[in-house]
Backbone as CSV, one residue per row, in Angstrom:
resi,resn,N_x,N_y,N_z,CA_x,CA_y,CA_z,C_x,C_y,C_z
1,UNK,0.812,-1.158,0.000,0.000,0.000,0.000,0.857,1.221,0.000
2,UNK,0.276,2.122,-0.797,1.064,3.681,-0.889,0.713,4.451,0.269
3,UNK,1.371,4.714,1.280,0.973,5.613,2.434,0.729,6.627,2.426
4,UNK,1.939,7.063,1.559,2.105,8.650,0.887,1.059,9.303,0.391
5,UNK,0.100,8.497,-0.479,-0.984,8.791,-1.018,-2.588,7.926,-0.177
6,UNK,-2.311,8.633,0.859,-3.905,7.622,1.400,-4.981,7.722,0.797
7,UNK,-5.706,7.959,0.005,-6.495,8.731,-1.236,-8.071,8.076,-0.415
8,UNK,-8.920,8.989,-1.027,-10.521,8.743,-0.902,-11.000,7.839,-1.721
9,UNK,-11.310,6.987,-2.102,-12.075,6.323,-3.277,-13.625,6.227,-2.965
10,UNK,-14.015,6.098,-4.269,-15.045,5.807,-4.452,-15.743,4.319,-3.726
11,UNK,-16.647,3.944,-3.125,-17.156,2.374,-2.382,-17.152,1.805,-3.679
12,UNK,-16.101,1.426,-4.292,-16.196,0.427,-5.367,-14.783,-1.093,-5.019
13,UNK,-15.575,-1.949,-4.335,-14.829,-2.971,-4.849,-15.327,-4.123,-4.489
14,UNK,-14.843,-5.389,-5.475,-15.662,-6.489,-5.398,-16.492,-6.613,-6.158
15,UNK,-17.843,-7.544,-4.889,-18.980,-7.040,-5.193,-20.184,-6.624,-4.506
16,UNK,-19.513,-6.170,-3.507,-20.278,-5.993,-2.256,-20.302,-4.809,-1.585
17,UNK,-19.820,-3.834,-2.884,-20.288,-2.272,-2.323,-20.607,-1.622,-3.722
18,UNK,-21.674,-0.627,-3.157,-22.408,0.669,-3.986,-22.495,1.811,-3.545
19,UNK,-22.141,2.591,-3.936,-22.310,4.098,-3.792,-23.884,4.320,-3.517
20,UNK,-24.334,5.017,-2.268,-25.105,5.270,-1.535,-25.691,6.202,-2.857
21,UNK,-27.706,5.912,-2.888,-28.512,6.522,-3.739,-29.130,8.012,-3.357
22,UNK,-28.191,8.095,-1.604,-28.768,9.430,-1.263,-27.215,10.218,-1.461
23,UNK,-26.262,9.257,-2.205,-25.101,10.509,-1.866,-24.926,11.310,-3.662
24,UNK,-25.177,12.479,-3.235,-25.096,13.223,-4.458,-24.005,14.390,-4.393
25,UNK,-22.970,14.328,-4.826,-22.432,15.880,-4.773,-22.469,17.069,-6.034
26,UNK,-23.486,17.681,-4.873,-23.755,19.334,-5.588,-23.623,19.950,-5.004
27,UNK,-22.796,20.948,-4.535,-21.488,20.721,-5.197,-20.824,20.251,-5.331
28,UNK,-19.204,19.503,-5.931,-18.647,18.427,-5.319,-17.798,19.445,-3.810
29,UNK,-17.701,18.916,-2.818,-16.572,19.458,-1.884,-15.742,17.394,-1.471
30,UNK,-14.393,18.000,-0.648,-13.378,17.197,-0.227,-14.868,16.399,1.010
31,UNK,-15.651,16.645,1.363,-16.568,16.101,2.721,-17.404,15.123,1.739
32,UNK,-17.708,15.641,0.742,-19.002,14.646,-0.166,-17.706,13.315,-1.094
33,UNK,-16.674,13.720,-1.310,-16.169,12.490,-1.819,-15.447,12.041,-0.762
34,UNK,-15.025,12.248,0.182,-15.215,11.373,1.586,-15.705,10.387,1.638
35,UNK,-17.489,11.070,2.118,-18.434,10.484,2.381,-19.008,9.220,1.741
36,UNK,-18.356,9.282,-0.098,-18.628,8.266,-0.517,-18.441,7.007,-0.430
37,UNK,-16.924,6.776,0.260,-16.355,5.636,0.719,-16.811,4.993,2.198
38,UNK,-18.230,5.128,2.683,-18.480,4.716,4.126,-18.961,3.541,4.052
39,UNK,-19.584,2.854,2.985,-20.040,1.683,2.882,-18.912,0.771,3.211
40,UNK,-17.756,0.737,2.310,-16.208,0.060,2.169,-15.671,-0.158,3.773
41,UNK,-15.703,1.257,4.078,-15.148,1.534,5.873,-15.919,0.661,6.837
42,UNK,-17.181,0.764,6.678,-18.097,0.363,7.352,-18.034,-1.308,7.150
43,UNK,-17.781,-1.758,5.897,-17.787,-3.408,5.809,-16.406,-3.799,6.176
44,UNK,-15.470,-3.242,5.703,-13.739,-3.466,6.079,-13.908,-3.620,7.819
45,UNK,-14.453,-2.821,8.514,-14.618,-2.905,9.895,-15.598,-3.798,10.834
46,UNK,-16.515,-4.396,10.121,-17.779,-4.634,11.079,-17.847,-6.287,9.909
47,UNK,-17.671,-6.636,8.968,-18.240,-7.840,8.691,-17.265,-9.115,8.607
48,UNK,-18.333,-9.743,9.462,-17.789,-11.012,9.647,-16.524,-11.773,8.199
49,UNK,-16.993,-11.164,7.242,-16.510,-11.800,5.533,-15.026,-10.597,5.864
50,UNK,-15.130,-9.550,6.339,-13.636,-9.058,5.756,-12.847,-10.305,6.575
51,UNK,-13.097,-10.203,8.130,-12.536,-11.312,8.994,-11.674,-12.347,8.395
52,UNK,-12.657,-12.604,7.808,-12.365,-14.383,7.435,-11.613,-14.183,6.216
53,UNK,-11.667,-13.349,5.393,-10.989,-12.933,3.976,-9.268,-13.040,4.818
54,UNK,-9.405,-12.501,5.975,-7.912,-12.275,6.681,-7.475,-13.742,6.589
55,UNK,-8.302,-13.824,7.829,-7.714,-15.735,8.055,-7.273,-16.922,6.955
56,UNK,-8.071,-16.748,5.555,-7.856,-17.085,4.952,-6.633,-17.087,4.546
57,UNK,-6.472,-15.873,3.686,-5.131,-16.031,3.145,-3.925,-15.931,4.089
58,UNK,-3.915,-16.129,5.721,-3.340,-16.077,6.336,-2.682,-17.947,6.439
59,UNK,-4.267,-18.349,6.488,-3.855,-19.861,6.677,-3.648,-20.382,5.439
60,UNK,-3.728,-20.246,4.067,-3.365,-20.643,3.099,-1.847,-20.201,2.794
61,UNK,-1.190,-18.786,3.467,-0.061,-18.665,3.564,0.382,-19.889,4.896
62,UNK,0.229,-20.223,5.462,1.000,-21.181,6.513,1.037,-22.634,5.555
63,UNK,-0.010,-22.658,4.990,0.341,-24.189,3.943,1.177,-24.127,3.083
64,UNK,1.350,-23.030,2.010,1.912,-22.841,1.321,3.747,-22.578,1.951
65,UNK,3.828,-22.009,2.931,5.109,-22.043,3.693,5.571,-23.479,4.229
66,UNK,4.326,-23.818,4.797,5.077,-25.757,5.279,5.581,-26.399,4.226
67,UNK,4.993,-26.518,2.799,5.279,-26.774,1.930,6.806,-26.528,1.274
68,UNK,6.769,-24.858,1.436,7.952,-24.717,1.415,9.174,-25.017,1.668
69,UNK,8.841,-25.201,3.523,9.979,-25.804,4.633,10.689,-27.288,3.980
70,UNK,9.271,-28.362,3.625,9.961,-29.517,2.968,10.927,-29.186,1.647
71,UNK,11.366,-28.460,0.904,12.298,-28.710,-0.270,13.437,-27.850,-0.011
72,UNK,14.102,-28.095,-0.532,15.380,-27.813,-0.575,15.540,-26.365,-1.209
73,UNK,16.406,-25.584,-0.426,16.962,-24.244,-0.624,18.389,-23.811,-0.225
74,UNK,18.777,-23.221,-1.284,20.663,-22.831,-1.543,20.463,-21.699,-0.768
75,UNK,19.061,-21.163,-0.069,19.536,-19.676,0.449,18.456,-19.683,1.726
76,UNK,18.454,-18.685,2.894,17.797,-18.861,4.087,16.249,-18.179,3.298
77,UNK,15.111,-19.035,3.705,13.788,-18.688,3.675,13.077,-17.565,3.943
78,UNK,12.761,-16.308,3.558,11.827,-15.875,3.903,10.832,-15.596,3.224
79,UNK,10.066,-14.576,4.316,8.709,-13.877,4.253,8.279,-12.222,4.624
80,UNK,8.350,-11.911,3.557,7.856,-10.574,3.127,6.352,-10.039,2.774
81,UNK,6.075,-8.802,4.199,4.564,-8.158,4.143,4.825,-7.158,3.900
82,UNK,4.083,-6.456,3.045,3.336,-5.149,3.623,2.696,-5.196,4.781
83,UNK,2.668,-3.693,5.297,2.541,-3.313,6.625,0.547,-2.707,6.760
84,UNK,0.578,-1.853,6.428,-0.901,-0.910,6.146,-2.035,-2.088,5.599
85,UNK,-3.175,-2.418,6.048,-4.429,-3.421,5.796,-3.471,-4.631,5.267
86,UNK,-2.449,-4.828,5.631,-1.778,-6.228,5.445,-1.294,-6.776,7.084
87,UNK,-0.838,-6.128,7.777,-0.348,-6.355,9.254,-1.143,-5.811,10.199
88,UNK,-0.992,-4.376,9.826,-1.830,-3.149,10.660,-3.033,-2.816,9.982
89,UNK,-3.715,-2.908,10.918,-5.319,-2.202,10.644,-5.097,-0.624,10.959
90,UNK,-5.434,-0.018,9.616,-5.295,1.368,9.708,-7.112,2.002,9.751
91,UNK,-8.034,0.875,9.218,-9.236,1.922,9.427,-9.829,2.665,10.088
92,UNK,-9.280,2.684,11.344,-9.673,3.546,12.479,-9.149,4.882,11.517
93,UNK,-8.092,5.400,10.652,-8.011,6.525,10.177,-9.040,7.072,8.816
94,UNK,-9.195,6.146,8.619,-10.556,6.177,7.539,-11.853,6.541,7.711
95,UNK,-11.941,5.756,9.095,-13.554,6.171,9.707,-13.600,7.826,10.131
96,UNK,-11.893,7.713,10.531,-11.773,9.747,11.415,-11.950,10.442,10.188
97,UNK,-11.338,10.236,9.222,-11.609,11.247,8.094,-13.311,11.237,7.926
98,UNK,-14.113,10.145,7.304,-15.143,10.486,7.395,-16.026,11.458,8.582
99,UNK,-16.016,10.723,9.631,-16.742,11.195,10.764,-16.417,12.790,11.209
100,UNK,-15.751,13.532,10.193,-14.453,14.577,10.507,-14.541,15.528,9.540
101,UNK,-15.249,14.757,8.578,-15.342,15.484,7.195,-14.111,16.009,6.662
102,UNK,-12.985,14.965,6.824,-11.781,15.299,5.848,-11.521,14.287,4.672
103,UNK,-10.264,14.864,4.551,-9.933,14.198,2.767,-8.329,14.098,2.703
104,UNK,-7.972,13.242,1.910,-6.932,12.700,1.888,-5.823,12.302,3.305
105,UNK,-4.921,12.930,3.475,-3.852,13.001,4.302,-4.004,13.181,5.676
106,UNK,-5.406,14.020,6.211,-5.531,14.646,7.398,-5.447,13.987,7.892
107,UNK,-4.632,13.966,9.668,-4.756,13.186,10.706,-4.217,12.542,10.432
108,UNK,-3.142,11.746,9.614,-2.588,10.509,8.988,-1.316,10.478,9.979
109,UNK,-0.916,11.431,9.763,0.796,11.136,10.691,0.229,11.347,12.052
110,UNK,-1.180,11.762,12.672,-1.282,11.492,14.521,-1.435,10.388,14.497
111,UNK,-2.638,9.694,13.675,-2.390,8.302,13.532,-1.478,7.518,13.940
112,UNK,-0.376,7.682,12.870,0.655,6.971,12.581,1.169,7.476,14.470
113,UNK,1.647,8.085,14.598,2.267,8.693,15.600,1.615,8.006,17.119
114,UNK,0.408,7.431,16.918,-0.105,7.137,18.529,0.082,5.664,18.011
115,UNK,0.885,4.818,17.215,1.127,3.887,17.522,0.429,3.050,17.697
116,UNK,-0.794,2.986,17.482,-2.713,2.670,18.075,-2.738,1.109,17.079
117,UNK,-2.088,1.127,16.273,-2.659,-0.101,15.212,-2.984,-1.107,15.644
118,UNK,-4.129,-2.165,15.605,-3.523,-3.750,15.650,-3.550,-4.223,14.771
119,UNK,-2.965,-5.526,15.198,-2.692,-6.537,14.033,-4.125,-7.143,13.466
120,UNK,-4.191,-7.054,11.761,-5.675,-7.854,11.111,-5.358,-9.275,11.611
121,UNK,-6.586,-9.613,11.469,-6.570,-11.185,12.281,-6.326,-12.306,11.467
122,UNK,-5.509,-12.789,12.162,-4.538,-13.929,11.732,-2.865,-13.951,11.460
123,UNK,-3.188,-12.223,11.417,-1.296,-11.983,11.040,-0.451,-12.481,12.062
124,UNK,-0.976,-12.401,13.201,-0.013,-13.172,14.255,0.029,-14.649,14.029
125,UNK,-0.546,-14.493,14.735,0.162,-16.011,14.390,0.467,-16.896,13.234
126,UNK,0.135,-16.502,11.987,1.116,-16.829,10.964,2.662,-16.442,11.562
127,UNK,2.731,-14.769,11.261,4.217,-14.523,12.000,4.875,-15.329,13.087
128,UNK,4.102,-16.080,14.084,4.708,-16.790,14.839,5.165,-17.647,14.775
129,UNK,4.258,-18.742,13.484,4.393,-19.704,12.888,5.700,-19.320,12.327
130,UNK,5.695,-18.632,11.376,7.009,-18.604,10.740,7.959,-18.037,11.467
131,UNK,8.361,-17.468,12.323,9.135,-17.267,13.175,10.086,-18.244,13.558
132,UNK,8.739,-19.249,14.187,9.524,-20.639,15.064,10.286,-21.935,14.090
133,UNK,9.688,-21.446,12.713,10.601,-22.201,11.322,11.553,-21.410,10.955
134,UNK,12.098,-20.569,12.153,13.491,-20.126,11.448,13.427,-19.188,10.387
135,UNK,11.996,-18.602,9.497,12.184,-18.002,8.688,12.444,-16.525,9.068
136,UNK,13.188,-15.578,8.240,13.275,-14.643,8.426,11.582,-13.465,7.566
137,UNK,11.708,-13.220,8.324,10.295,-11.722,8.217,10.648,-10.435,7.894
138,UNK,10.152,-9.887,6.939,10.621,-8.425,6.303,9.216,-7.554,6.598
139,UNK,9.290,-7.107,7.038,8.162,-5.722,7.158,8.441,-4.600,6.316
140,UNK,8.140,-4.827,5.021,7.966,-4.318,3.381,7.315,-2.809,3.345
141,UNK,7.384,-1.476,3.824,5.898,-0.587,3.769,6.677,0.893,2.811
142,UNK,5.457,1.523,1.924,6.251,3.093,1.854,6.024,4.254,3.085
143,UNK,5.919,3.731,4.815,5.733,4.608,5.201,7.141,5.390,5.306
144,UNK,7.125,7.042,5.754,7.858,7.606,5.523,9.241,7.364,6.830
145,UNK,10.510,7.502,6.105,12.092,7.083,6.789,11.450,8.107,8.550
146,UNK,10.706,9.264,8.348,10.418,9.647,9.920,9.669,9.222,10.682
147,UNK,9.255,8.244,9.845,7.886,7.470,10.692,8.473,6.067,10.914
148,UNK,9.555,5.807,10.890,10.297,4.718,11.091,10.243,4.204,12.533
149,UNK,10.436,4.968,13.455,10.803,4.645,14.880,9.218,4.384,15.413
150,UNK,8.348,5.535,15.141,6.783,5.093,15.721,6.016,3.832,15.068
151,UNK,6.703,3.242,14.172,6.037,2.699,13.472,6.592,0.781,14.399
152,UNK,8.117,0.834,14.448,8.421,-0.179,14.798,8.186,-0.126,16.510
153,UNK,7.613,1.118,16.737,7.234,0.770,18.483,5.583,0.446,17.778
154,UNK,4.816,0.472,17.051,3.625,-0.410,17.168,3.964,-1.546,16.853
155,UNK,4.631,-2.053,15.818,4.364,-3.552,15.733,5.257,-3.736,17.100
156,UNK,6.325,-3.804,17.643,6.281,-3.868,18.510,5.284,-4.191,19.781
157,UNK,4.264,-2.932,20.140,3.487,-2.905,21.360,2.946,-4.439,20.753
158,UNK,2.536,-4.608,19.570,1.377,-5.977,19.295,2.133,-7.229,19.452
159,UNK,3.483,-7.253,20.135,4.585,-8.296,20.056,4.441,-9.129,19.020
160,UNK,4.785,-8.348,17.508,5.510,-9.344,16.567,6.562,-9.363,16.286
161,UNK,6.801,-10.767,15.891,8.317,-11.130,15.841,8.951,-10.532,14.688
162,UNK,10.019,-10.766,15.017,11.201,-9.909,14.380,10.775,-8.330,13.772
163,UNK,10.277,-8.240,15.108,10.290,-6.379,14.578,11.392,-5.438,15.239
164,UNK,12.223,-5.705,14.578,13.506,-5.065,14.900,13.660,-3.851,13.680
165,UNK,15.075,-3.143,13.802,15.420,-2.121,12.501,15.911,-2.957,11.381
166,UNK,16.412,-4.053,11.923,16.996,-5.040,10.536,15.227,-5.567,9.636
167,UNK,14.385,-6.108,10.011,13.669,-6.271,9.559,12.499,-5.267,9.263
168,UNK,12.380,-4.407,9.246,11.214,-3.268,9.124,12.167,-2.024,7.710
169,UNK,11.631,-2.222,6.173,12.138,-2.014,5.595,11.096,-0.677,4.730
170,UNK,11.276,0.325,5.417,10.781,1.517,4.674,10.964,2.554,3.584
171,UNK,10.428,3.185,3.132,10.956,3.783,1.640,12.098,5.125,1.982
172,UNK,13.307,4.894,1.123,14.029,6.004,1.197,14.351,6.684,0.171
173,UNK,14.681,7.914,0.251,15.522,8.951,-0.837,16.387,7.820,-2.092
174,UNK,17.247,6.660,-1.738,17.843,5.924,-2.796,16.888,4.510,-2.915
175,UNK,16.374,4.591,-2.009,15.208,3.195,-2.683,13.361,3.672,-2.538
176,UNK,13.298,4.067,-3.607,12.038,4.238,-3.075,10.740,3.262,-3.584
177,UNK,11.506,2.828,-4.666,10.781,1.160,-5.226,10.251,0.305,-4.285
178,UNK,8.663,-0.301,-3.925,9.152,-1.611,-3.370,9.823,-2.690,-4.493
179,UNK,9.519,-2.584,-5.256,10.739,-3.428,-6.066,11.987,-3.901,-6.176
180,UNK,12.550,-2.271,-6.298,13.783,-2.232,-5.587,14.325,-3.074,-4.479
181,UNK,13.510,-2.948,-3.605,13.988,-3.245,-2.033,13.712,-4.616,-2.442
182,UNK,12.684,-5.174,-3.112,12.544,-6.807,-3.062,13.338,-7.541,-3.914
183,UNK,13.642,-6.562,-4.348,14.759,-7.020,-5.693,16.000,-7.444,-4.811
184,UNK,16.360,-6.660,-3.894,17.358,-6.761,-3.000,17.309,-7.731,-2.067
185,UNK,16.036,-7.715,-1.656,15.830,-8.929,-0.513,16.178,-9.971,-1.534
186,UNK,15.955,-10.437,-2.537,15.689,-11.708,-3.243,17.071,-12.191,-3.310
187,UNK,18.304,-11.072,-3.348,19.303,-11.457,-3.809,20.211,-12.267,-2.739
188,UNK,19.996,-12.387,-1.566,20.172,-13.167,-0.289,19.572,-14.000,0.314
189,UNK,17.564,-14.193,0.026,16.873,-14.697,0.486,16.234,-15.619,-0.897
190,UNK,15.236,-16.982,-0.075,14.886,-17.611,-1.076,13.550,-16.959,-0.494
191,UNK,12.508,-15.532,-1.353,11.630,-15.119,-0.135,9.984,-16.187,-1.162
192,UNK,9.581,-16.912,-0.129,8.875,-17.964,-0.899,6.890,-16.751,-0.556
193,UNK,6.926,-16.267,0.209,5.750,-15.575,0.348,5.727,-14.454,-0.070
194,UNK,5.158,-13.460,-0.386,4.994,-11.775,-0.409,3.513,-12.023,0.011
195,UNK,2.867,-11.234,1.419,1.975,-10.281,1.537,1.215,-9.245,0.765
196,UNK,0.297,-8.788,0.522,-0.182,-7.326,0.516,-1.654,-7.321,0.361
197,UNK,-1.953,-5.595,-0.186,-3.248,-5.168,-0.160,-3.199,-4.293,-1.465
198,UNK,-2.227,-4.346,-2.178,-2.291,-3.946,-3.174,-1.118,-4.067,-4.414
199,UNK,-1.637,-4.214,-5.565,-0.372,-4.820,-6.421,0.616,-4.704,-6.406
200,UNK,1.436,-3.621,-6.451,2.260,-3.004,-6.132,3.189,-3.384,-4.899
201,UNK,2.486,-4.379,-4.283,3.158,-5.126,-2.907,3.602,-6.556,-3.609
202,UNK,3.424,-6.316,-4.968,3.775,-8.081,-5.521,4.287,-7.253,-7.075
203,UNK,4.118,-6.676,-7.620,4.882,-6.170,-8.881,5.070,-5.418,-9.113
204,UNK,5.820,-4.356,-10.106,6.108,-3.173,-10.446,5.324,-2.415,-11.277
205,UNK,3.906,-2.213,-10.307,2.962,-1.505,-10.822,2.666,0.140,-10.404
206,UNK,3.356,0.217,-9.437,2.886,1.707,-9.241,3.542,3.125,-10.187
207,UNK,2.290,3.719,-10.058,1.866,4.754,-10.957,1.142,4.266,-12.570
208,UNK,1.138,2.880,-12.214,0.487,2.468,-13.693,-1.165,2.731,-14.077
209,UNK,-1.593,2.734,-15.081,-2.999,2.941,-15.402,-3.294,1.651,-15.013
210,UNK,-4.620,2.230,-15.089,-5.873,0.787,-14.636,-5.684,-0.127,-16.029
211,UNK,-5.660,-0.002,-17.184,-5.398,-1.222,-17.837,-4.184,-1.948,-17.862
212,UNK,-3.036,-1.148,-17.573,-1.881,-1.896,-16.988,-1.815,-2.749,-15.881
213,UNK,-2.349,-2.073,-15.082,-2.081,-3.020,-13.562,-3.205,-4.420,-14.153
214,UNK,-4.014,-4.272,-14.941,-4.937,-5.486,-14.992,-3.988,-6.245,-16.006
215,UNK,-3.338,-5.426,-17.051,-2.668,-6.451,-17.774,-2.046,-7.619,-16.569
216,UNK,-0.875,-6.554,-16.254,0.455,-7.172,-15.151,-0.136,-8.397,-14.596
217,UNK,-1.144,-8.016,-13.695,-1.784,-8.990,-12.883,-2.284,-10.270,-13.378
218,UNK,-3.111,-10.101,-14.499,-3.082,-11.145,-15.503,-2.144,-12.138,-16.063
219,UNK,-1.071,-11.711,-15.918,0.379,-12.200,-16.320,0.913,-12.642,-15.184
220,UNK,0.464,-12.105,-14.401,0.963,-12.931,-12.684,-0.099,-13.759,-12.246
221,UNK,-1.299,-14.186,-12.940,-2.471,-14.510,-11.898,-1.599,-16.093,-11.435
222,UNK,-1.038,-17.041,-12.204,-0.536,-17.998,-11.571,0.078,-17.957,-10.424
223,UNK,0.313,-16.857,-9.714,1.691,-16.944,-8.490,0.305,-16.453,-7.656
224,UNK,-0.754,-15.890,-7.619,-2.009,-15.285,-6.687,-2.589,-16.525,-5.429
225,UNK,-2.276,-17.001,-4.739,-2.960,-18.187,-3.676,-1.462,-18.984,-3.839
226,UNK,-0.283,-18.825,-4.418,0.694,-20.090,-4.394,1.901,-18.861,-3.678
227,UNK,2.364,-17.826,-4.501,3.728,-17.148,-3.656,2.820,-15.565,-3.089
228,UNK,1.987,-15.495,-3.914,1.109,-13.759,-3.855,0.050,-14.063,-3.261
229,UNK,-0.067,-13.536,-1.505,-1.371,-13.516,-0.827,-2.112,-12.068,-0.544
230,UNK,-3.236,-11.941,-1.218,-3.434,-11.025,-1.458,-4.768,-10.438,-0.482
231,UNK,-4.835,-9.075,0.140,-5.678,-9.116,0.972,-6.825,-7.858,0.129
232,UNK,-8.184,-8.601,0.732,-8.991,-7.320,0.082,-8.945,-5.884,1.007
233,UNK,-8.532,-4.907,0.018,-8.831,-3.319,0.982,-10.033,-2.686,-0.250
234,UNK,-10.783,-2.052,0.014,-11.913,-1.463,-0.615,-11.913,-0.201,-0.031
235,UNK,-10.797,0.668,0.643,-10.971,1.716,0.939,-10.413,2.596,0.596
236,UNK,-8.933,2.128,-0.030,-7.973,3.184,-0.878,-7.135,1.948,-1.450
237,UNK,-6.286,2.671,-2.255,-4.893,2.057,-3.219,-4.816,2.366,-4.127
238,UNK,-3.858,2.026,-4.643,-3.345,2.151,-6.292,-4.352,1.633,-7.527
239,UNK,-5.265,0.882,-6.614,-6.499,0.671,-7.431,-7.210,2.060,-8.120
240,UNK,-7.419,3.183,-6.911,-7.963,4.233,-7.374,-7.617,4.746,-8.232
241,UNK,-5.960,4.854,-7.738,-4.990,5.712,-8.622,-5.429,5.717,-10.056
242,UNK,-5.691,4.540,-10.942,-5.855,4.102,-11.811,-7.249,4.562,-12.181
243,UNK,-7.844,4.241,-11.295,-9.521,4.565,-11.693,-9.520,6.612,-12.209
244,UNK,-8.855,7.180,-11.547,-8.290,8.781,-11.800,-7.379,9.129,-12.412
245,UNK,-6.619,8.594,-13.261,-5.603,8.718,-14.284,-4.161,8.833,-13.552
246,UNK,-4.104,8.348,-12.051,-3.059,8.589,-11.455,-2.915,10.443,-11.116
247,UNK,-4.243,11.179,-11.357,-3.673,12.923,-11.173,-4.735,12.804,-9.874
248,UNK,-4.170,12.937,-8.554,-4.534,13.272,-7.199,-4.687,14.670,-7.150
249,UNK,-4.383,15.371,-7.783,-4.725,17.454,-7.356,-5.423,18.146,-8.318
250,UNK,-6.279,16.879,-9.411,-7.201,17.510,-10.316,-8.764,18.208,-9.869
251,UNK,-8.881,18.901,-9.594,-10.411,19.558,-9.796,-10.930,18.533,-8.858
252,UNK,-12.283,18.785,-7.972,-13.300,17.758,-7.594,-13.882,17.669,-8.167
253,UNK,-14.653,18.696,-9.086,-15.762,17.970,-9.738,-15.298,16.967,-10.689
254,UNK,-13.970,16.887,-11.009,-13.209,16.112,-12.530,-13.213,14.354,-11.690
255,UNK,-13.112,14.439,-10.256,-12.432,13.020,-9.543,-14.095,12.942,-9.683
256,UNK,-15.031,13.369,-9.263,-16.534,12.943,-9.238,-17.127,11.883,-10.407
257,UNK,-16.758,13.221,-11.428,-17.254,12.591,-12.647,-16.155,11.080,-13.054
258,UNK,-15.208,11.299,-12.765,-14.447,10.113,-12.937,-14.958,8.982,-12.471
259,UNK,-15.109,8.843,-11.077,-15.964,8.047,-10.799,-16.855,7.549,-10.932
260,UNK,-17.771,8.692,-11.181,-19.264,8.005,-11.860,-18.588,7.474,-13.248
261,UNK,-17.921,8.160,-14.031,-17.680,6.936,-15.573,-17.479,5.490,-15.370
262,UNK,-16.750,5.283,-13.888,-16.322,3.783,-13.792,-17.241,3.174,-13.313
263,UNK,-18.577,3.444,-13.441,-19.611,2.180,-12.777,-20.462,1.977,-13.359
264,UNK,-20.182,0.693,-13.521,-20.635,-0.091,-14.729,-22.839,-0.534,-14.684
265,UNK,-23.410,0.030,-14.740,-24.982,-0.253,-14.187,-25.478,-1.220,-15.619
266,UNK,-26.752,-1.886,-14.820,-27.369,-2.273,-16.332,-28.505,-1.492,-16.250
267,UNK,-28.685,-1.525,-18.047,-29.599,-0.786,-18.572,-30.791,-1.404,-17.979
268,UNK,-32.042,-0.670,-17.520,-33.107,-0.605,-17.099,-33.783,-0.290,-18.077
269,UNK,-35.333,-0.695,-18.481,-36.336,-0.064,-19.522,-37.068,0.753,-18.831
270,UNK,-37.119,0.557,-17.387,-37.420,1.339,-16.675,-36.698,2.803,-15.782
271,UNK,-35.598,2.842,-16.588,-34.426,3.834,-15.691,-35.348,5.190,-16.306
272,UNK,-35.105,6.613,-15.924,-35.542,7.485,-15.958,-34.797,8.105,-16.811
């Protein structure tokens, strides 16, 4: 996940959210495209299905790692997450923006700063699991090189393992790729898992258009449930990015209408 860019989206993902029939913006303001994303917030937080979406690919990552453990490797094992709706539950900052009537960034670094996160369920104890197999753990995120120290006293407070400075690998001035950095991990490690919540936590998709990242992904779907565990977020990402041409400081009414182009309805004989 891009931290840098916490962005608003539209309640589009899956298939189990719609843009509310009472939300209209006239005018558009930063409070009404907010507001649009409460369905997403509201299910990411409260339904039983995000839950289990966790556990899942949590416990399908522990099979896929035992698996691992049996064969043979020229190099030490690991396992690489993203941090943001992959480790840490950040929606408590999602709900404040709504309930707050802000937009984008606000409140993001107190957030970050009170250290408040917990772990989505199941991340522990996978991590523990793999821990006690000797594997080594990378904590993968673009939060920012100053948010380094508050960041490793939360995973910390949630006692996961190997959250040290060697393992907690954040974006800098000469690496700012996660690519980069995994490119690097790879060159020492045999890393048999990658984590995330958004592509870009498994390929070199960011800043790409929405028909790119679908190409890419397409071209990767074989590695998706076997090395790529992928978690659903419906509240921001690089998903959006795409859905908005990648331009975050265009006009509101331009991100509005954008949005409405991307939803796909069927024709009614009865529509008005």
């Amino acid at each position: 996940m891009n931290t840098l860019k916490r962005l608003i989206p539209i309640c589009l993902s899956f298939t189990v959210f719609s843009v509310s029939a009472n939300t209209h913006c006239d005018p558009v303001t930063p409070a009404c495209l907010t507001e649009q994303y409460t369905m997403s917030v509201l299910w990411y937080q409260n339904s039983a299905e995000a839950r289990a979406a966790f556990y899942q690919g949590y416990q399908l990552g522990q099979m896929r790692l035992e698996q691992a453990l049996k064969e043979k490797s020229t190099k030490p094992l690991a396992v690489v997450l993203d941090l943001d709706e992959t480790v840490l539950d950040d929606s408590p900052h999602q709900a404040w923006l709504i309930k707050n009537h802000k937009f984008l960034l606000d409140g993001w670094d107190e957030w970050v700063d009170m250290a408040a996160a917990e772990a989505v369920p199941g991340a522990k104890a996978f991590l523990e699991f793999a821990d006690k197999q000797g594997v080594s753990l990378f904590y993968l995120s673009d939060r920012k090189q100053s948010q380094f120290d508050v960041t490793l006293k939360n995973l910390q407070k949630i006692g996961l393992p190997q959250a040290d400075k060697a393992h907690l690998l954040l974006k800098t001035p000469e690496m700012k790729s996660k690519q980069g950095r995994r490119d690097r991990l790879e060159e020492h490690y045999n890393v048999v898992l990658y984590f995330g919540d958004n592509l870009a936590d498994f390929l070199d998709s960011k800043g790409k258009s929405q028909e790119e990242r679908n190409r890419m992904m397409e071209e990767a779907r074989a590695e998706f449930g076997k090395r790529f565990i992928l978690f659903p977020n419906p509240m921001y990402g690089d998903w959006y990015g795409g859905l908005i041409q990648n331009n975050f400081t265009q006009d509101h009414n331009r991100i509005y209408r954008l949005r409405m182009d991307k939803l796909r309805p069927f024709e009614s004989a009865n529509a008005p």
